[in-house]
MARLOMI-833314 format. One line per 4 residues: number of its first residue (from 1); their letters; for each residue x, y, z of C-alpha. Coordinates in nm, 2 decimals, m for minus. Each point is the difference from the previous one (the first is absolute). Layout:
BEGIN
NUM> A> X Y Z  ...
END
This chain:
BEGIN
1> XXXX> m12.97 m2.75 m1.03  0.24 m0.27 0.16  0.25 0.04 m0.27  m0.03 0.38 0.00
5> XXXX> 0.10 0.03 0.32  0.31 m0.23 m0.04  0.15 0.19 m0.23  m0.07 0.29 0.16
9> XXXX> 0.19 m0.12 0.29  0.29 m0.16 m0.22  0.01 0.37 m0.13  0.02 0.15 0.34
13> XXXX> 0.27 m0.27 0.06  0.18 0.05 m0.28  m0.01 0.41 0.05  0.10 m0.07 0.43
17> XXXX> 0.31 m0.25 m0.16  0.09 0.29 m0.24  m0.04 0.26 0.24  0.25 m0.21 0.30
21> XXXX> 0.26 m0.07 m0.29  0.01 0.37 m0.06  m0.02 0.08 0.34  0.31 m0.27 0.09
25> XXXX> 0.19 0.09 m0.34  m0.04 0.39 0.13  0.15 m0.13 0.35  0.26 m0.21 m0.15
29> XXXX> 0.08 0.32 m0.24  m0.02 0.23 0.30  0.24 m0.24 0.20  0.27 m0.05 m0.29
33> XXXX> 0.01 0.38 m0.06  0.05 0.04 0.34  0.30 m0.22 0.00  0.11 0.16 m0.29
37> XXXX> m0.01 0.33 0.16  0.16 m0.13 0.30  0.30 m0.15 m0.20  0.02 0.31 m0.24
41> XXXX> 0.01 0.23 0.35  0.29 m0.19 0.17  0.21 m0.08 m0.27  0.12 0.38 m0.03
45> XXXX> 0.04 m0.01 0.40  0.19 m0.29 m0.02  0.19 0.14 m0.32  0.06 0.36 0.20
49> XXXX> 0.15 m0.19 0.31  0.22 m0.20 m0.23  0.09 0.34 m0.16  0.03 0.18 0.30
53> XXXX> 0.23 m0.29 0.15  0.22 m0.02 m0.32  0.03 0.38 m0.05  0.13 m0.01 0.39
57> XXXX> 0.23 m0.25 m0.03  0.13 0.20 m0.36  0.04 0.32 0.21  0.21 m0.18 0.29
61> XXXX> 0.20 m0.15 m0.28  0.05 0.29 m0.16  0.06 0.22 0.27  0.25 m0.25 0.17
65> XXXX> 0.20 m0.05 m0.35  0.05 0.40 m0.02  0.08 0.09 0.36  0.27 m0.31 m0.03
69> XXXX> 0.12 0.16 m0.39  m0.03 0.35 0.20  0.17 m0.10 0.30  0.28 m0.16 m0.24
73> XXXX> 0.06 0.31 m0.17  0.02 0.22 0.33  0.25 m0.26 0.15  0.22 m0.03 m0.34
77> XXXX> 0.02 0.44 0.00  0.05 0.03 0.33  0.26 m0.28 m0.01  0.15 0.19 m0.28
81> XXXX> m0.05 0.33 0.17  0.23 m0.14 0.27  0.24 m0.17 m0.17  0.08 0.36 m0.21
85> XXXX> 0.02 0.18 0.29  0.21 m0.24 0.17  0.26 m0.05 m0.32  m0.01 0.40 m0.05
89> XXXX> 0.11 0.05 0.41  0.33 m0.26 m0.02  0.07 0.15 m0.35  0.00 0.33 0.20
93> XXXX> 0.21 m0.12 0.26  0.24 m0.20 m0.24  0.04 0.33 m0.15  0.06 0.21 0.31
97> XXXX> 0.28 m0.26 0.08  0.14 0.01 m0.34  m0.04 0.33 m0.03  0.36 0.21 0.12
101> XXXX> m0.03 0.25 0.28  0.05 0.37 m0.09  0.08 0.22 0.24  0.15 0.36 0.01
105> XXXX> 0.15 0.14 m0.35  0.37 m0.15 m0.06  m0.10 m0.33 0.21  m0.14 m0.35 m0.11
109> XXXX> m0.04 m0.33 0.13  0.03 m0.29 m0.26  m0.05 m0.35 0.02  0.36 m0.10 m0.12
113> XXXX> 0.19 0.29 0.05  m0.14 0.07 0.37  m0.05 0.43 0.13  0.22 0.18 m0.28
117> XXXX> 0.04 0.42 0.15  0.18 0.21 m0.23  m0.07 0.32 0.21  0.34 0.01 0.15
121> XXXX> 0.21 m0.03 m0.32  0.22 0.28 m0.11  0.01 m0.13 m0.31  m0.08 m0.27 m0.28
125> XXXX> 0.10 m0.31 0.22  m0.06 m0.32 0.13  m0.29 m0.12 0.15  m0.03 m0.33 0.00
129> XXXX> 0.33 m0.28 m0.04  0.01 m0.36 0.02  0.27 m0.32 m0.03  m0.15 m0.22 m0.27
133> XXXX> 0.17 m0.33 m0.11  0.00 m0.15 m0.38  0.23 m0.27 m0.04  0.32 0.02 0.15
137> XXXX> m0.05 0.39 0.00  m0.08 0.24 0.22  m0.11 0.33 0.01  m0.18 0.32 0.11
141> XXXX> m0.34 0.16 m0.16  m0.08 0.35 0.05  m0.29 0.18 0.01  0.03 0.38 m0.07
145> XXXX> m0.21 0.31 0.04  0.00 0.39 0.03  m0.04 0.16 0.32  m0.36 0.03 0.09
149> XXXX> m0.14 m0.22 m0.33  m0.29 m0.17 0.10  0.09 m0.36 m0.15  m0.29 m0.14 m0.27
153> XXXX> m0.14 m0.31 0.10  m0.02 m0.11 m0.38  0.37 m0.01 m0.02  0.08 m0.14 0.32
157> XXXX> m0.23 m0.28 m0.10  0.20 m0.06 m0.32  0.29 0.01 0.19  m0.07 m0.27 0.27
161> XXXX> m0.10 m0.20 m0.28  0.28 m0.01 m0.20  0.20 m0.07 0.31  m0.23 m0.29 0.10
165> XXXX> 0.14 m0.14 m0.31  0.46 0.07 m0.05  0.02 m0.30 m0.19  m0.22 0.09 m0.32
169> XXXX> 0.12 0.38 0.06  0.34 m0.11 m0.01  m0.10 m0.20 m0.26  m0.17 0.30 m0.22
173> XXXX> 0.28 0.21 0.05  0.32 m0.22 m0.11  m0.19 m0.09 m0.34  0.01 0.38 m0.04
177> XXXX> 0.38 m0.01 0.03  0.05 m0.27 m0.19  m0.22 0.19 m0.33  0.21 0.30 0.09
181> XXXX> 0.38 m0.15 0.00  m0.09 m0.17 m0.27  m0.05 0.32 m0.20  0.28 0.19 0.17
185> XXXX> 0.26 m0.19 0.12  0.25 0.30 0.16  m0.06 m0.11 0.36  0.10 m0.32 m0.09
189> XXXX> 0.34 0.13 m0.17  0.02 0.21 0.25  0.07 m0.26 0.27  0.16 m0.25 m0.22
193> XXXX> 0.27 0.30 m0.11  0.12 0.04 0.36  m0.09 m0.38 0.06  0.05 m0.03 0.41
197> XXXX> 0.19 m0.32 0.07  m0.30 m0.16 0.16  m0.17 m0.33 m0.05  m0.31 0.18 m0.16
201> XXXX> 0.21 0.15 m0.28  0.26 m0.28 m0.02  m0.33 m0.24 m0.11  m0.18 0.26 m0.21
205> XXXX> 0.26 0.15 m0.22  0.34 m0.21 0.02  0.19 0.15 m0.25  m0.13 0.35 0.03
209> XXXX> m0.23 0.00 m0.26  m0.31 0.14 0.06  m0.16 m0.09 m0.33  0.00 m0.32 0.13
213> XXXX> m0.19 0.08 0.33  m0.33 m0.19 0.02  m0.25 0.27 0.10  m0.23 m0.24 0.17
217> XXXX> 0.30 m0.13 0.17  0.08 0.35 0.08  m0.39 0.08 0.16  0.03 m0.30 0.20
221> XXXX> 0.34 0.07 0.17  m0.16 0.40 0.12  m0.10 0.04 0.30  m0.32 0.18 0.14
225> XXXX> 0.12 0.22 0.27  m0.27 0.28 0.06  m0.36 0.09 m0.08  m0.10 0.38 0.00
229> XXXX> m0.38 0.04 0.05  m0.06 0.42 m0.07  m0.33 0.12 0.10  0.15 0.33 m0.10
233> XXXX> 0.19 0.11 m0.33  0.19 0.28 0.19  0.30 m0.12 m0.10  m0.09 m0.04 m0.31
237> XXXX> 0.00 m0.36 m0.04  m0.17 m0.16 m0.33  m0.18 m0.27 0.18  m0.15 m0.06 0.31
241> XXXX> 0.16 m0.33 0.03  0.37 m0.05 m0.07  0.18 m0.34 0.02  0.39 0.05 0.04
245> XXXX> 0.19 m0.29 m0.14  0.43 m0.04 m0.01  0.21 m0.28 m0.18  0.32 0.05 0.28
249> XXXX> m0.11 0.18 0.33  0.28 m0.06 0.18  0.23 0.19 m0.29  m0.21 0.26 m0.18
253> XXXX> m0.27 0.23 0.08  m0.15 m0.02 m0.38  m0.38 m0.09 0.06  m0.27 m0.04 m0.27
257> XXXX> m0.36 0.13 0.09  m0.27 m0.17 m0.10  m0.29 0.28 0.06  m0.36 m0.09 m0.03
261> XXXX> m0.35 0.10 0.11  m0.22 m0.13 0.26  m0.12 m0.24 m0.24  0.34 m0.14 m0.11
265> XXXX> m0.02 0.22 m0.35  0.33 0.06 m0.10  0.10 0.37 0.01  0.39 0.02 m0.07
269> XXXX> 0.32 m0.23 0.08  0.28 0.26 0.13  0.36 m0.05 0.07  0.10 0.16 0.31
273> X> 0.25 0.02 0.22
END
């Protein structure tokens, strides 16, 4: 009976032992899914603020780098914009000033040949006139028109110009002679027949030969003494600009006209008298 009852009671021990290490292994898995549930629910709050704090910081970023790239562009146009405007106003003004002044019909002002008025001619006349120096020389240019012509601005234009610059006109022009006399040499004879007894013909033809007359020699020794500038062909003149050169002023009267256009083309070389 004695040993019945002690292993009853190591039974009921045994079952009490089993029963507390369920009971504590049920606490201890009751406690370490707790913790588990605790970690698993503030990991994602902890990964949503982290989210949340780098999506901010993204946005700023973001937001600041476009408003500067935006604010960039805006500056560069209107900068642009301005500049434009600006370059377009003096180019308008530049070209006011440049620009000659019309006024009534027959009446002009130019840069370089000042108020021209051809309202009060009678006829094809003068104009415009001028001394101009080349050299040793001296002489007049004329500027001609018709009575009530409204002078063109294109050709005063190419006549300043080529006035700006006698010595290559000059230049131009005697080559001309010299191509021409040496093709036709019967102003040359002409002169050299009656030979004045002056220095100039005493050097270029001694002996009275004129088939010994350097032409270049010849060109060289003429003398510029008057430009026409025709802004009308009343007269009927071939050229608008006509270049009167002499070999003996002081004696003869013979000239040779070198007649070109505005743009130094050569139209005709005429002797006149």
């Amino acid at each position: 009976m004695a040993k019945a009852k002690k292993k009853k009671s190591n039974k009921a021990k045994k079952v009490k032992k089993t029963v507390a290490a369920k009971r504590t292994a049920k606490k201890a898995g009751k406690k370490k899914s707790a913790k588990r549930s605790v970690k698993k629910a503030a990991l994602p709050k902890a990964a949503k603020k982290t989210t949340k704090k780098t999506t901010k910081k993204t946005t700023k970023k973001t937001t600041k780098k476009t408003t500067k790239k935006t604010a960039k562009k805006t500056a560069k146009k209107t900068a642009k914009k301005t500049a434009k405007k600006a370059v377009t106003k003096a180019a308008e003004k530049s070209a006011k000033k440049a620009a000659p002044k019309k006024t009534a019909a027959g009446k002009v002002d130019h840069a370089f040949f000042g108020e021209l008025d051809t309202r009060a001619l009678d006829g094809v006349d003068v104009i415009w006139d001028r001394d101009f120096s080349l050299g040793d020389a001296t002489f007049e240019v004329c500027l001609w028109a018709a009575p009530g012509q409204s002078p063109e601005m294109r050709m005063l234009d190419a006549f300043a110009a080529l006035l700006e610059d006698l010595p290559s006109l000059d230049a131009h022009a005697r080559q001309l002679l010299r191509q021409d006399l040496e093709q036709d040499r019967s102003y040359i004879e002409y002169y050299v027949e009656g030979r004045p007894d002056t220095a100039v013909f005493n050097a270029l033809a001694p002996h009275g030969d004129a088939s010994v007359v350097d032409v270049d020699a010849f060109v060289s020794a003429m003398a510029l003494t008057g430009i026409g500038l025709w802004l009308s062909d009343a007269d009927g003149v071939s050229g608008p600009v006509v270049m009167d050169y002499m070999i003996d002023e002081e004696n003869s009267d013979q000239i040779l006209a070198v007649k070109l256009t505005e743009t130094s083309q050569l139209v005709s070389i005429d002797w006149e008298s």
